[in-house]
C-alpha positions as CSV (number, residue, x, y, z in Angstrom):
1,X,0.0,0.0,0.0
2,X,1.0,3.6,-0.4
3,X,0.9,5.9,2.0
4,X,-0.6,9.0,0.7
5,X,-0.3,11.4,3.9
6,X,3.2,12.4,4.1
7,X,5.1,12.7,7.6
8,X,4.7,15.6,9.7
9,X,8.3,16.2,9.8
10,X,10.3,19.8,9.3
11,X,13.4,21.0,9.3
12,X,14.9,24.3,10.8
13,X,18.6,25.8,10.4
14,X,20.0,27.7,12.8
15,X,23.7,29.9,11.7
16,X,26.3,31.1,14.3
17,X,29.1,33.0,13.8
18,X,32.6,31.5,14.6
19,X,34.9,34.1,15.6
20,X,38.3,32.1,15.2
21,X,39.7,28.4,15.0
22,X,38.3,25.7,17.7
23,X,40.4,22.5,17.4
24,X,37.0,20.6,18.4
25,X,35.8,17.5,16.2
26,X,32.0,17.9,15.6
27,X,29.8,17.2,18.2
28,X,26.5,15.5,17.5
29,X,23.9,15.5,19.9
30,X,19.9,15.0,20.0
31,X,17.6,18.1,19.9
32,X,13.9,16.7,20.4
33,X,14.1,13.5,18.3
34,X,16.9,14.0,16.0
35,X,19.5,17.0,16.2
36,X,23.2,17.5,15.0
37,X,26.1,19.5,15.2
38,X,28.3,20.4,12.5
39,X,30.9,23.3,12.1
40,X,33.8,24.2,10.5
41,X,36.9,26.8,11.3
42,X,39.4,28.7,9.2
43,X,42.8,28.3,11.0
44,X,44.0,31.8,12.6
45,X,48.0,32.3,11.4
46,X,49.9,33.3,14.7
47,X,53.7,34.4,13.9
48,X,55.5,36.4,16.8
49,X,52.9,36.2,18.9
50,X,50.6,38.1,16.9
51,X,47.4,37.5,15.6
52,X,46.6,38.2,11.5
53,X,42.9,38.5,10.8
54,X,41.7,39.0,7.5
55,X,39.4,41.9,7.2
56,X,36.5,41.3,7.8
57,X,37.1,38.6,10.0
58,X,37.1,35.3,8.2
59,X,34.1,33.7,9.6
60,X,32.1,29.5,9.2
61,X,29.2,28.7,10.3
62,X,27.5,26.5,12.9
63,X,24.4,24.9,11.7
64,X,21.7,23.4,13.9
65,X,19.8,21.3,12.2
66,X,16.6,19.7,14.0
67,X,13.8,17.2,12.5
68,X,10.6,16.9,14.4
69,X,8.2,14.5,14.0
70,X,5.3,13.5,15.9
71,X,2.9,10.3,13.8
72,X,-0.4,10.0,14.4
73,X,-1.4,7.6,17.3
74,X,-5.0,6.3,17.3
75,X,-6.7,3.9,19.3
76,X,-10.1,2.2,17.7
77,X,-12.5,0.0,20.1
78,X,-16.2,-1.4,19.4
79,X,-17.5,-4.4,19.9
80,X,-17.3,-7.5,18.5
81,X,-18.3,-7.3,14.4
82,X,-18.9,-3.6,15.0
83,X,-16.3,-2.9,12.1
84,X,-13.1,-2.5,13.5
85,X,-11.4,-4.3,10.9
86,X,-12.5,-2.6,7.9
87,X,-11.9,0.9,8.9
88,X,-8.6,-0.7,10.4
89,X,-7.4,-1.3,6.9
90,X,-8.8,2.1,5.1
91,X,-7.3,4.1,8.0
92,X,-4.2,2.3,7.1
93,X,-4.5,2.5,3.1
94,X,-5.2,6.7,3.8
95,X,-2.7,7.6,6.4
96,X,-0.3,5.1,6.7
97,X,-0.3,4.3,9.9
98,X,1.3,0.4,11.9
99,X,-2.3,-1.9,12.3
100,X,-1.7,-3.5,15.0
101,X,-4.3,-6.0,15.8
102,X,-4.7,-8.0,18.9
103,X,-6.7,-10.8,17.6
104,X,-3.9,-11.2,15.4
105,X,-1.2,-11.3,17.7
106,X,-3.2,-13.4,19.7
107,X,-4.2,-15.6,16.8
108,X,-0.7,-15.8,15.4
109,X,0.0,-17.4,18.6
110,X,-2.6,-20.0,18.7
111,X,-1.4,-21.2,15.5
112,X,1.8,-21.3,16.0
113,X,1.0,-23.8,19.1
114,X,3.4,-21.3,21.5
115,X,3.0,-21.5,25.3
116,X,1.0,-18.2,25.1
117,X,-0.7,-19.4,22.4
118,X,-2.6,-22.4,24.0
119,X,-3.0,-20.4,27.4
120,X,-5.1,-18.1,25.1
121,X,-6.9,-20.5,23.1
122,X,-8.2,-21.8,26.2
123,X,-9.8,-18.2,27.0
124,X,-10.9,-17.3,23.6
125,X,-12.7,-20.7,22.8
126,X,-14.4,-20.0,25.9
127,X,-15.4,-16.8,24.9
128,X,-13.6,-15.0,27.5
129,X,-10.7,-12.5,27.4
130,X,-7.7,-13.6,27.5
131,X,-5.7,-12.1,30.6
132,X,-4.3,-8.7,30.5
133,X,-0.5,-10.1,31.0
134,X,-0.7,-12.1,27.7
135,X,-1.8,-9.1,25.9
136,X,-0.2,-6.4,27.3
137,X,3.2,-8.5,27.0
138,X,3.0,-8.8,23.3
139,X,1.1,-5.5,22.3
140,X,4.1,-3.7,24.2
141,X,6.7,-5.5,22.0
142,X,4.8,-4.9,19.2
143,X,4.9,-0.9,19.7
144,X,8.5,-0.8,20.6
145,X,9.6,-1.6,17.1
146,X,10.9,1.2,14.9
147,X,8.0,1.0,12.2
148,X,5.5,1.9,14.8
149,X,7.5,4.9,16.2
150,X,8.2,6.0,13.0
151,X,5.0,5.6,11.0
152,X,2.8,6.2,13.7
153,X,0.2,2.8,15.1
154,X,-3.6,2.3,14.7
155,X,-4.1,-0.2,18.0
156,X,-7.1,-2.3,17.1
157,X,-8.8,-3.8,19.8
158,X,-6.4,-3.0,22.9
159,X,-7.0,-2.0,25.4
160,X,-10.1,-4.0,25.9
161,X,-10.3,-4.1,29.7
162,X,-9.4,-1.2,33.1
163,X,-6.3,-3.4,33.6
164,X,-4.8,-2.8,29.9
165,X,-5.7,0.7,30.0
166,X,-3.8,1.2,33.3
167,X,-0.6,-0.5,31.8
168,X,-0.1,1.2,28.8
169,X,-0.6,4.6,31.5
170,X,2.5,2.7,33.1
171,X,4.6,2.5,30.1
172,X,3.4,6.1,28.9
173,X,1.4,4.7,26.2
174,X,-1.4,7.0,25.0
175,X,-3.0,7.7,21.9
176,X,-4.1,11.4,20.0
177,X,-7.6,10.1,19.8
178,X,-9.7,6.8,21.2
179,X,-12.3,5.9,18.5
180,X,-15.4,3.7,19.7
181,X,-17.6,2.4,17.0
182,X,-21.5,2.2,18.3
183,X,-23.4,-0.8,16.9
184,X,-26.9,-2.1,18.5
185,X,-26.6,-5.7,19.5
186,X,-28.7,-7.1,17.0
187,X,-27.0,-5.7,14.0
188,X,-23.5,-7.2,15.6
189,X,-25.0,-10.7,16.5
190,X,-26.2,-11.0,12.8
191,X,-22.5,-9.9,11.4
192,X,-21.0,-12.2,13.7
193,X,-23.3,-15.6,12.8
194,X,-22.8,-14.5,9.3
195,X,-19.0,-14.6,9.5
196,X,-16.7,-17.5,7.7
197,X,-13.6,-17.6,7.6
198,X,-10.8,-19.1,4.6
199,X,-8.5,-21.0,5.9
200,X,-6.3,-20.7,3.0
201,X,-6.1,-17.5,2.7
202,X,-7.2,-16.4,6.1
203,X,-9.7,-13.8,5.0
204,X,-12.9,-13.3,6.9
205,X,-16.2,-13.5,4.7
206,X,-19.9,-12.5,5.7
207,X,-22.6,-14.9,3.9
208,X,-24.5,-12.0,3.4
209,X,-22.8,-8.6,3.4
210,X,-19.3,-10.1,1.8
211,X,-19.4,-13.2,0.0
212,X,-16.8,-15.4,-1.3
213,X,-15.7,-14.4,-4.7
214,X,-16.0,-18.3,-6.1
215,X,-18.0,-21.6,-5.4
216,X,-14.7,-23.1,-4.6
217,X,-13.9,-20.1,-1.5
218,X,-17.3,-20.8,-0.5
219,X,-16.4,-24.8,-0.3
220,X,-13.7,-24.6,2.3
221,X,-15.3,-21.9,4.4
222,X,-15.8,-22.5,8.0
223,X,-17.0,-20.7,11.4
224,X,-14.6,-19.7,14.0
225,X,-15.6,-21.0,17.3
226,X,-15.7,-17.4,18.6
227,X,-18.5,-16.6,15.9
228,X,-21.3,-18.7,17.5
229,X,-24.4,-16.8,18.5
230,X,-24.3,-17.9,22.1
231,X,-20.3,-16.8,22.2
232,X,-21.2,-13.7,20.4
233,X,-23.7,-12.7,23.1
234,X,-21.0,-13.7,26.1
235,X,-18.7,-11.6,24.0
236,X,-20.9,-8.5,24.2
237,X,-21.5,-9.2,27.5
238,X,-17.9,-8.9,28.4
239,X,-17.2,-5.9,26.6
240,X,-20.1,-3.8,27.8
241,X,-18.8,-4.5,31.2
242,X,-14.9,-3.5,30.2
243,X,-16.0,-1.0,27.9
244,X,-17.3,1.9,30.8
245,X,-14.0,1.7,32.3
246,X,-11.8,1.8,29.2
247,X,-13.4,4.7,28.1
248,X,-13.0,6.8,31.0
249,X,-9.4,6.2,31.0
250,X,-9.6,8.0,27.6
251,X,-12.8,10.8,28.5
252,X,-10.9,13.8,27.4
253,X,-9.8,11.9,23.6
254,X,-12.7,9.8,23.1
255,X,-14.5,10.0,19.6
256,X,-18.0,7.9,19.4
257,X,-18.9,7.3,15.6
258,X,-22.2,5.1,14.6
259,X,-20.9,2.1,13.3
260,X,-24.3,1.1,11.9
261,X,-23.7,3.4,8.7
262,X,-22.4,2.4,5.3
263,X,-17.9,1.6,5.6
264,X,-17.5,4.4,3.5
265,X,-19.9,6.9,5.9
266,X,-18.0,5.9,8.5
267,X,-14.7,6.5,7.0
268,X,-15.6,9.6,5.7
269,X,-16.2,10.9,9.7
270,X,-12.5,8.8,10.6
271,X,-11.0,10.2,7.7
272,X,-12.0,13.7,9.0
273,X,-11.5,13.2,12.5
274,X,-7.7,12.0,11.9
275,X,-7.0,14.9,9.3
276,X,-7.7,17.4,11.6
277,X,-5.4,16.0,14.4
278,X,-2.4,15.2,11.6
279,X,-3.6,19.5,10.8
280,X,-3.3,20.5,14.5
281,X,-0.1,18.3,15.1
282,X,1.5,20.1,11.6
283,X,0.1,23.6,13.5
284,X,1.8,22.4,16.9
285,X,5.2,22.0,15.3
286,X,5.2,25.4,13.2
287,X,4.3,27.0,16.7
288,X,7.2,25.3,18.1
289,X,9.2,26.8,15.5
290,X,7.9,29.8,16.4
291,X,8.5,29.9,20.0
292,X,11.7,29.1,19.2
293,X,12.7,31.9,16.9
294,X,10.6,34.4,19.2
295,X,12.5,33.2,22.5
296,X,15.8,34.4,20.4
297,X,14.5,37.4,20.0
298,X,14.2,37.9,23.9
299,X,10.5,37.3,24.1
300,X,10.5,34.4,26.4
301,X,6.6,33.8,28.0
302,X,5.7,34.1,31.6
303,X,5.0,30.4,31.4
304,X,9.0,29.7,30.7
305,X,10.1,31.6,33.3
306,X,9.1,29.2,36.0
307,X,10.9,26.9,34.1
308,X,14.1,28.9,35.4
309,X,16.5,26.7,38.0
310,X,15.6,23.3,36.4
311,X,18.6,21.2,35.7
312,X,19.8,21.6,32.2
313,X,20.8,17.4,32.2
314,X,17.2,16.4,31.0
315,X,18.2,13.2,29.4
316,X,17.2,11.2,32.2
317,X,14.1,13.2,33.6
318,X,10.7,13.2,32.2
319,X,10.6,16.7,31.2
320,X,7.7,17.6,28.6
321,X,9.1,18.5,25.0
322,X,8.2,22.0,25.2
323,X,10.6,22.5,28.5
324,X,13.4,20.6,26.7
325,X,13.0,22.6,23.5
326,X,13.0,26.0,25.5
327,X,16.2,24.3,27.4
328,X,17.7,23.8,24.0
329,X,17.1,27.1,22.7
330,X,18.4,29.0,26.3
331,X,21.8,27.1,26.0
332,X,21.8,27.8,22.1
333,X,21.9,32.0,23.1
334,X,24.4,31.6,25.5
335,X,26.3,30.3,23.0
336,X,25.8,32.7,20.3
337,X,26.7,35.2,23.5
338,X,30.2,33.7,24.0
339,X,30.6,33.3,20.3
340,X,29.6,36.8,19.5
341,X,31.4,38.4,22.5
342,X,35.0,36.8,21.8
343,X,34.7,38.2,17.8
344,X,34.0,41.8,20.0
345,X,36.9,41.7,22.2
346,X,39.0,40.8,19.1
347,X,37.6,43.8,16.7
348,X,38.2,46.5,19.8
349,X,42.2,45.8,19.8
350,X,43.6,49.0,17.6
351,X,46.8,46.8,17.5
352,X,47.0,43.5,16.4
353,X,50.2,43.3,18.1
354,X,48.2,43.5,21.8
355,X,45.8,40.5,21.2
356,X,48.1,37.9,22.7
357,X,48.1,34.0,22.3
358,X,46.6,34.3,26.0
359,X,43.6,36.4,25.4
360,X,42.8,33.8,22.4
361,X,43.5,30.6,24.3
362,X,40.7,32.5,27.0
363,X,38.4,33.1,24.0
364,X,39.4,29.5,22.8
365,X,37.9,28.7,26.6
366,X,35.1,30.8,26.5
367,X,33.6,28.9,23.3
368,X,34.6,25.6,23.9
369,X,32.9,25.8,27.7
370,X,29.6,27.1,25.4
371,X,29.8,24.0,23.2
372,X,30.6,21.6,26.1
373,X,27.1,22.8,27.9
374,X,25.1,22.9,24.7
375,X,26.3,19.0,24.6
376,X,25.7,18.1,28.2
377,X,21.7,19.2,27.4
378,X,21.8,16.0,25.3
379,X,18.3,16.8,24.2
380,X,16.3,13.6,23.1
């Protein structure tokens, strides 16, 4: 599939001004999620103690160059036959996103004949959930991989009980919206007896609403043991009783859609719903850029100064984004400040012959001490 909504991802360049030779090797560091150093200096010629400049001073530049992303991250819930699946994949055919699917983790398992596996079979042929440590163990290890943080994930079916909810809160797990599909009971019941399922190909038909293509797909159909009427009700019942609590984990980013309409009505309210968070998260990132260039123009907010006296080592404390980026920027004027203030001292000597290898090894000091605190923020 292609994705047709491109990354939320931009790029900003920041140029200093060197004021004379650092014998430093670049320094790369993190700013946000990915941010480098790279300079280079022309070599100041010292002969009797005296110090040449061209005029003007020879200068390079210092670039900063930061990429910030920030994927979508949706959760969808409903219950079972309410849908999930189909939206699942045109959500993932519009914006790209990882699918993950617990049924087909879980699944995956079950065939496979794992340890998990059978312990979940057990649960699911009984209609019940399967406990929260199998799922939360292998939805976890699922998100960690480096398609889902770069792409952004579409969770399907997860979390599907309090305990879930209040794990993924543990690990810092949260999604930009939680979408619950609303079907009456009847209209699920009747998708869920209608269901068959190829087990060739593995694709999931409805006698009714999505019929095999061919006699011979028809042939070899057969029901899953979850898609009994009797486990279909038990099913409902289950989620109706998980569903209260789930949701109010999620009250201030919960989305309700009637999931009795038409797949493409409901997509349409997805597809808009999900646009206008990628919109806000593109908005949230210019206004970052903003902030930035505005706090280097000395207009810091009222809201950063209480941010004053915090310690500039974040790496290692959970410090929101926006703190770190105004710690970035802070460090990034004092720098300038050295850098700027040593090419002053230099342009106020009448005679070259007074600017000393001393007062340049102090310069030297003053810059290098700038770029050794700019890397101990080690923003990431």
């Amino acid at each position: 599939m292609i994705n047709t909504a491109p990354s939320c991802s931009f790029h900003r360049t920041t140029t200093l001004t060197t004021s004379h030779s650092l014998p430093f090797t670049p320094l790369h560091h993190s700013c946000l999620h990915h941010c480098h150093f790279s300079f280079c200096t022309q070599p100041l010629r010292l002969s009797n103690l005296r110090c040449h400049t061209l005029s003007p001073l020879t200068t390079k530049t210092l670039k900063v160059n930061c990429s910030i992303s920030d994927p979508l991250k949706v959760m969808i819930s409903g219950a079972p036959a309410s849908g999930k699946g189909t939206q699942c994949e045109l959500i993932f055919q519009r914006f790209g996103l990882v699918h993950i699917s617990t049924g087909d983790l879980l699944r995956a398992e079950v065939a496979a004949g794992t340890e998990i596996g059978n312990k979940a079979k057990e649960f699911m042929n009984a209609g019940q959930l399967v406990p929260d440590e199998i799922v939360t163990a292998m939805v976890a290890a699922r998100l960690s991989l480096e398609d889902a943080k770069q792409k952004g994930w579409l969770l399907d079916g997860y979390p599907r009980s309090l305990g879930q909810a209040q794990s993924l809160e543990k690990m810092q797990i949260r999604p930009d919206v939680y979408i619950v599909l609303d079907v009456p009971d009847e209209i699920l019941i009747d998708r869920c007896v209608g269901r068959r399922l190829d087990p060739v190909t593995g694709k999931i038909y409805h006698l009714t609403f999505f019929p095999p293509e061919t006699e011979e797909i028809k042939a070899r159909l057969v029901t899953r043991p979850d898609d009994t009427e009797e486990k279909v009700k038990s099913r409902l019942n289950i989620y109706k009783q998980n569903a209260e609590a789930v949701s109010s984990s999620y009250s201030n980013i919960i989305h309700k859609i009637d999931g009795s309409n038409s797949k493409e009505a409901v997509f349409k309210e997805i597809e808009s719903l999900l646009s206008q968070l990628q919109h806000n998260k593109v908005k949230l990132v210019k206004s970052g850029e903003k902030s930035i260039l505005d706090t280097k123009k000395g207009r810091t907010s009222l809201s950063q100064d209480k941010w004053r006296g915090i310690p500039t080592r974040l790496n290692n404390i959970p410090h929101s984004r926006e703190i770190r980026k105004y710690f970035y920027d802070d460090v990034l004027q004092a720098t300038e400040r050295a850098i700027n203030d040593g090419k002053t001292r230099l342009k106020g000597f009448k005679d070259e012959s007074e600017v000393m290898q001393s007062e340049l090894r102090e310069e030297c000091y003053s810059t290098r001490i700038s770029y050794q605190l700019t890397s101990e923020l080690s923003i990431s």
